[in-house]
Structures are given as structure tokens and as C-alpha cells.
N, C-alpha and C positions, 0 to 999 in steps of 0.2 A: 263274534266280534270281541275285539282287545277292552277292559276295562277304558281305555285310552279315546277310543276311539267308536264313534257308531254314526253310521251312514245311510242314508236311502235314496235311491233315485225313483220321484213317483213323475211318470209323464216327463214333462217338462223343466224339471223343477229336481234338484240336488239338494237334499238335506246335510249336513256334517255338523257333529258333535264332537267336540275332544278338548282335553285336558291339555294345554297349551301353556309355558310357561308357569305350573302352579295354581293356572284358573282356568274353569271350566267356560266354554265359551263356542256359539255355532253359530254358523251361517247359511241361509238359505240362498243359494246359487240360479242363476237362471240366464241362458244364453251364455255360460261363460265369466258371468260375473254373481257379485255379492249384491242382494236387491235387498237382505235384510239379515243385522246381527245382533246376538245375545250373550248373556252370560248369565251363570246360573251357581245353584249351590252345590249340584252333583251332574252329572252328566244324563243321567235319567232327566231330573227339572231341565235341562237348558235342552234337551230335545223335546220333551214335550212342548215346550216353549215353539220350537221350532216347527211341530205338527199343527198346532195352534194358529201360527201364521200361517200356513202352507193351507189350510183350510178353510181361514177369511178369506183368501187368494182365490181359492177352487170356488167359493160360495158365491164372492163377488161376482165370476165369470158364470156361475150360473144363475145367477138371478138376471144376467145383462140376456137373457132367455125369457125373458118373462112368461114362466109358466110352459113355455112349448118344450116336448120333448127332443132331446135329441135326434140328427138324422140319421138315415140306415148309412147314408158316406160317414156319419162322423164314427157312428157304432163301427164299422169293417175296418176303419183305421186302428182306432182303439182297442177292437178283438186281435188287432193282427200281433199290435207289441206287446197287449198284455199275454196273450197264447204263448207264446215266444217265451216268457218267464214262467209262468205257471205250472204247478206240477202237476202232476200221473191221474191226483185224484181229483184234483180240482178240473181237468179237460176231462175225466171219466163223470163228472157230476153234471157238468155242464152238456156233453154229448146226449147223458140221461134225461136231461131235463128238456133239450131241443127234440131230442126223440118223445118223448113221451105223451098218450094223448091231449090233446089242442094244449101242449106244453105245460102242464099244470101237474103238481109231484108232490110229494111231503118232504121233509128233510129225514124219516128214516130211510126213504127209497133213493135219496141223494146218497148218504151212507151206504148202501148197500150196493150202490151202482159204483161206488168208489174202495168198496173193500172196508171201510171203515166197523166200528165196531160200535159204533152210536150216533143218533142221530147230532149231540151236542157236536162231536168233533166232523160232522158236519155241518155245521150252520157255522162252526170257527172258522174253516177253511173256504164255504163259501163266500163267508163276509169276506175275508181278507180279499179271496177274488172280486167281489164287487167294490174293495177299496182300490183296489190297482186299475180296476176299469174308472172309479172314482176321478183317479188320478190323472186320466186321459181324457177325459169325457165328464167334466163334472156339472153337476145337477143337484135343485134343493132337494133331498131328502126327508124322510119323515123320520122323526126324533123320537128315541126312548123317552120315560117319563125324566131320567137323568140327563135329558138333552142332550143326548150322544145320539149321532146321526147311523142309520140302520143303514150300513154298505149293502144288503144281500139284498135293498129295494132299488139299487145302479141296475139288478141283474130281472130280479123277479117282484109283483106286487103280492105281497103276504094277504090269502083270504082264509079268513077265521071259519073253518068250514066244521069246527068241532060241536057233536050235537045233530051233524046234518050227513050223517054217514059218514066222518072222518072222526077221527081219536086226535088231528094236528091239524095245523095251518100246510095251508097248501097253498106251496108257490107258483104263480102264474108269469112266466115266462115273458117280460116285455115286448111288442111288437117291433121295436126298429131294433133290440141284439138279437131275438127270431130270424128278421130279414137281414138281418148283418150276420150270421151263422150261415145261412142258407145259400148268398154270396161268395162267402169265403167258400162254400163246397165241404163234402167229406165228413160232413156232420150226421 
């Protein structure tokens, strides 16, 4: 993306950032229109600005859940458009993880099921996928200690299995993207 200009469409919801007349300034789009604007000191500030709202947004809508999980209809909707973007390694991680026994993996075996060369650049690319599932399908989260919400638990719940035969956390594959994988077929 142009210094000018930076965009995202997550789910529903249209981000834009850009240097407009001299000031940096974004809008968060929805259905076609402007639901909410900013202006900021660089372009990076007024999209972060823009993530920010876009995810009291998401948060609000999953708290109006109180506590229930998503359903397996909402999950095969949301696997359909985010599949549809997603890349090579991140459907080779995720196929890993539905194959794998009663779905439970580490993130070096997610790396390795993706070609990757560590297990960090995958738990990177996982999150991202469980932020674009985020994005369609949004749900409270559990929060780093820096109150930054853990995308990769959209997808899987993290069990601390180190000490118990494992050297990592091993992620356990949620029950309604399970039967939302298993619907879509070809998994």
C-alpha cells in the first residue's frame, strides 16, 4: 500500500486511511456508508484509530452473545469468505489442525504442516487468520497481559500442556469451526 493510502475490508466493515488534502484522516464504512470518522497525526495513528473502533464494534456485537458460543451456520458462513482470502499456509495449517487427533496440535506442527520455518511465523499467520474469522464472526476473546485480544482463540482454545508431555501449548480446535470445517467438506 501507497504511503497515501491504507485499506482493509474485515467482514462487514470497510476501513480507509489516507492523506487527503494535507491531513491525514479515515473512515470506517459500513453498508455503503461513513458510520464513523478520524483524523490523526500520520496515517499509521488514524488507522489504528480506525481498528480501535472497528473492534468496540466487533466486541459490542459479541457481548450481545452473552457468553454463548458461536453457531456451526454462523462458523460455515464466516469459513466460507474468510477461506476465499486466505493463503496457501494458513488453509494448509488450518486443514492440519481439523485433521489432526480430536483436533489438538502445537504451533510447530502448524508450521510444519504449512512449510514454515518456525513455529512464531506460525502463531503470526494463524492469528491473522483468526482475526479475519474475528472479523465475521466476532466474539469476547481472552486478552494478553497487554490487553490485546488473542485472535488464534476465534480458531482454537490454547492448553498449557508444557511439563505434561508437551515442550508447547497445544491448540485445541473449537467445536462449532470443527463442525463448520466438516460441513464445508474437503477438509
Amino acid at each position: 500500500m501507497s504511503e497515501e493510502l491504507k485499506s482493509l475490508e474485515a467482514g462487514e466493515y470497510t476501513l480507509v486511511a489516507r492523506l487527503h488534502k494535507g491531513a491525514y484522516r479515515g473512515a470506517l464504512w459500513h453498508a455503503g456508508a461513513i458510520v464513523e470518522q478520524v483524523q490523526g497525526a500520520s496515517l499509521e495513528n488514524v488507522y489504528r484509530q480506525l481498528e480501535a473502533l472497528l473492534y468496540e464494534r466487533q466486541l459490542a456485537k459479541a457481548t450481545s452473545r452473552q457468553g454463548a458460543q458461536p453457531s456451526v451456520e454462523e462458523a460455515v458462513k464466516a469459513l466460507t469468505r474468510v477461506l476465499a482470502k486466505a493463503s496457501h499456509g494458513q488453509r494448509d495449517m488450518l486443514r492440519a489442525h481439523f485433521q489432526a487427533p480430536q483436533q489438538r496440535i502445537t504451533a510447530t506442527q502448524l508450521a510444519d504442516a504449512a512449510g514454515y520455518s518456525s513455529y512464531s511465523a506460525a502463531n503470526l499467520q494463524y492469528g491473522l487468520l483468526g482475526a479475519m474469522l474475528f472479523a465475521e464472526m466476532p466474539e469476547d476473546l481472552p486478552r494478553r497481559s497487554n490487553g490485546t485480544p488473542i485472535m488464534t482463540c476465534v480458531i482454537a482454545s490454547g492448553e498449557d500442556q508444557r511439563g505434561v508431555g508437551e515442550e508447547q501449548w497445544v491448540w485445541k480446535m473449537r467445536p462449532h469451526i470443527h463442525q463448520g470445517l466438516r460441513e464445508l467438506g474437503g477438509w
